[in-house]
C-alpha positions in Angstrom: 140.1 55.2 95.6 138.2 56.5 98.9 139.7 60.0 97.9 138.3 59.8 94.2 134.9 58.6 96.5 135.4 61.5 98.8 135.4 64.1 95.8 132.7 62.9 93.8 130.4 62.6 96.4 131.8 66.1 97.6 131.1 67.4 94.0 127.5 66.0 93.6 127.0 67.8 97.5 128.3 71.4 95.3 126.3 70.8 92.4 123.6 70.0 94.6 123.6 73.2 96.3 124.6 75.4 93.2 122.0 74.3 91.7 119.2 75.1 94.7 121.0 78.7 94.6 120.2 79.4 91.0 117.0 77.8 91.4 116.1 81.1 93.4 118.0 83.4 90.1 116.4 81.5 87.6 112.7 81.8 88.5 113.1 85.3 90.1 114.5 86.3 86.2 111.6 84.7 84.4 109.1 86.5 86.8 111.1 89.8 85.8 111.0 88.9 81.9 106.8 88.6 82.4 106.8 92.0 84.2 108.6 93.3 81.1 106.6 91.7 78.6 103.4 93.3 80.4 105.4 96.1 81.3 106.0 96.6 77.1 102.4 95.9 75.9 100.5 98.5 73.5 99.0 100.3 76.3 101.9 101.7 77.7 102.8 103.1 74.2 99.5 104.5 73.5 99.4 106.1 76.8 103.0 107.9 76.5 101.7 109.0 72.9 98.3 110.6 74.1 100.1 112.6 77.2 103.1 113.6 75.1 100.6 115.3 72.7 103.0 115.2 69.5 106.3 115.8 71.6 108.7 112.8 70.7 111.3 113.6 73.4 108.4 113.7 76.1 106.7 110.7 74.5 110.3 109.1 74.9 110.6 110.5 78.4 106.8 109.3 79.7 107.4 106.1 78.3 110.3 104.7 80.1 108.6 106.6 82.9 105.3 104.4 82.1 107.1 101.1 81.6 108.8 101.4 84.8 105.4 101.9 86.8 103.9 99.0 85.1 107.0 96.4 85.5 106.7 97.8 89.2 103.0 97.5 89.4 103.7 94.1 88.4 106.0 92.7 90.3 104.5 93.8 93.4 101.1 92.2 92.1 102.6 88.6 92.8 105.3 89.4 95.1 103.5 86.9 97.1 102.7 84.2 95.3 104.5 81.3 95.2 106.6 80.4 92.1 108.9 78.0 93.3 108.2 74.7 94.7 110.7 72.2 96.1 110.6 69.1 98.6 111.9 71.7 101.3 109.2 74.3 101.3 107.2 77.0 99.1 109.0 79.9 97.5 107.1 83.2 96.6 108.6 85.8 94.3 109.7 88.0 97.6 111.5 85.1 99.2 112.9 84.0 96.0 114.5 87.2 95.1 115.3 87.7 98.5 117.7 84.5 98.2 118.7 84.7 94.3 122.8 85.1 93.5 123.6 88.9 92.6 124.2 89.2 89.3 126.9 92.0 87.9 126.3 94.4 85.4 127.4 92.5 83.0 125.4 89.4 83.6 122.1 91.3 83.7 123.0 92.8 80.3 123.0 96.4 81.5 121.9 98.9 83.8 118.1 99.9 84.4 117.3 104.0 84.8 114.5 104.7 86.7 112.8 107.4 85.9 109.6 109.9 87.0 106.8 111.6 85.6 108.5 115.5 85.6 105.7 117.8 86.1 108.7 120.4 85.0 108.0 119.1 81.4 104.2 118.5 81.5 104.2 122.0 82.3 106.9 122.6 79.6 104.9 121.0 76.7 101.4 122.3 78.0 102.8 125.7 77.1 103.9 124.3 73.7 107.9 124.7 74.6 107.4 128.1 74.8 110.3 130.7 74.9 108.7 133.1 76.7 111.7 134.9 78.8 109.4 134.9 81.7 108.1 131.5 81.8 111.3 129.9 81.8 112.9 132.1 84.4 109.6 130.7 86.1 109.9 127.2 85.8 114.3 127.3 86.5 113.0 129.0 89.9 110.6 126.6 91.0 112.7 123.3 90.2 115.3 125.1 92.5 112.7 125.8 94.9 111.0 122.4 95.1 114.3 120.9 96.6 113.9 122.4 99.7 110.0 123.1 99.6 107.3 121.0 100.4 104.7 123.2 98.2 103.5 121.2 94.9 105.5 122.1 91.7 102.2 124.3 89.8 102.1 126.6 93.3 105.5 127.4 93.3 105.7 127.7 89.2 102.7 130.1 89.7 104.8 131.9 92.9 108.1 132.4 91.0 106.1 133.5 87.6 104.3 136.6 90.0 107.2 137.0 91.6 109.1 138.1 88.2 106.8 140.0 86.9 103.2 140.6 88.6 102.0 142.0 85.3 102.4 139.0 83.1 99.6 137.1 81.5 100.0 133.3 81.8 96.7 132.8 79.4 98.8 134.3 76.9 101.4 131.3 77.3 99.0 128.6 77.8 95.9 129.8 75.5 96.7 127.5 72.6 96.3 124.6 74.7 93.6 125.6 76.8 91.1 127.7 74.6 89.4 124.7 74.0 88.7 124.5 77.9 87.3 127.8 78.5 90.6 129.6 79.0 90.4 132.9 77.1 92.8 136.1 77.0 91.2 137.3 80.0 91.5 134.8 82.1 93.5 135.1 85.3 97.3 133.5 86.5 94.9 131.7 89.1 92.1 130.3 86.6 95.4 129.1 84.4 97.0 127.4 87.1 94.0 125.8 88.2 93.6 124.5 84.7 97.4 123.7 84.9 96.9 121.2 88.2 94.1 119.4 86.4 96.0 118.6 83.7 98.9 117.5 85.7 97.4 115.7 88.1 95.3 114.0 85.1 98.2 112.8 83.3 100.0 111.4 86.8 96.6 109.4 87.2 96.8 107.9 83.7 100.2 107.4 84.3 99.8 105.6 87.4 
């Protein structure tokens, strides 16, 4: 009899703590499930669709990319507040996730991808996916380039496109998009690549 007294009380002691353990799992995931939810909304979509400009594999691309900035925007918004509260003490998000049970692959349903906004294919689609010989030489030079270069992307796309050929017109490869910006024909590499950064660095912002 005192052993059957000895293992319930020893079970109520594990469900005890098993259940303070996935206290920590279970409020960290439904923090996580609100950051997706807000991460999801409208915006997000109607923000990928304006940069993307028509391009369904960019819009596809920007708005994972999107998503994945506004889940983390999120989630570090109430990192510290508290969203647990027991007899023992406060829990905020931090702490809780700090102390939640590790979850496999196969528990969390899958695997998250985290991806960034390329400037590779803002470029890319800027230039309407041209197959200019010249401009994708350009562009294959510079990704290489940027892994051991602290320059911005648009300086060392604009290096490697001189570099190829000093004679070739970048307004000619951009002018469809930009002639509505005061790019014309005669406009120069620098004037394009200027007009290039602002467009960039514009859709990062929004992105952001």
């Amino acid at each position: 009899m005192q052993n059957k007294g000895a293992i319930k009380v020893f079970a109520i002691a594990l469900a005890i703590v098993s259940l303070y353990q996935l206290s920590f799992t279970f409020v960290a995931s439904r923090v996580e499930r609100k950051a997706q939810e807000f991460a999801k909304s409208e915006a997000a979509s109607q923000l990928a669709d304006e940069l993307a400009r028509g391009d369904d594999l960019l819009y596809k691309y920007l708005l994972d990319s999107i998503v994945e900035s506004r889940e983390t925007y999120y989630l570090d918004s109430v990192e510290n507040e508290v969203v647990l509260n027991l007899l023992i003490g406060k829990y905020t998000y931090r702490k809780a996730k700090e102390r939640e049970i590790n979850l496999g692959l196969d528990l969390k349903g899958g695997m998250n991808v985290v991806l960034e906004v390329s400037v590779r294919d803002i470029i890319t689609a800027l230039s309407g996916h041209s197959k200019d010989p010249i401009f994708l030489e350009a562009i294959e030079q510079a990704t290489i380039n940027q892994r051991s270069s602290q320059k911005d992307y648009v300086t060392l796309f604009g290096e490697a496109f001189e570099r190829i050929d000093p004679n070739a017109r970048l307004a000619s490869i951009f002018l469809f998009e930009f002639k509505d910006k005061g790019i014309t024909t005669n406009s120069t590499n620098s004037e394009v690549l200027s007009m290039i950064r602002q467009e960039s660095d514009a859709a990062l912002d929004r992105t952001f």
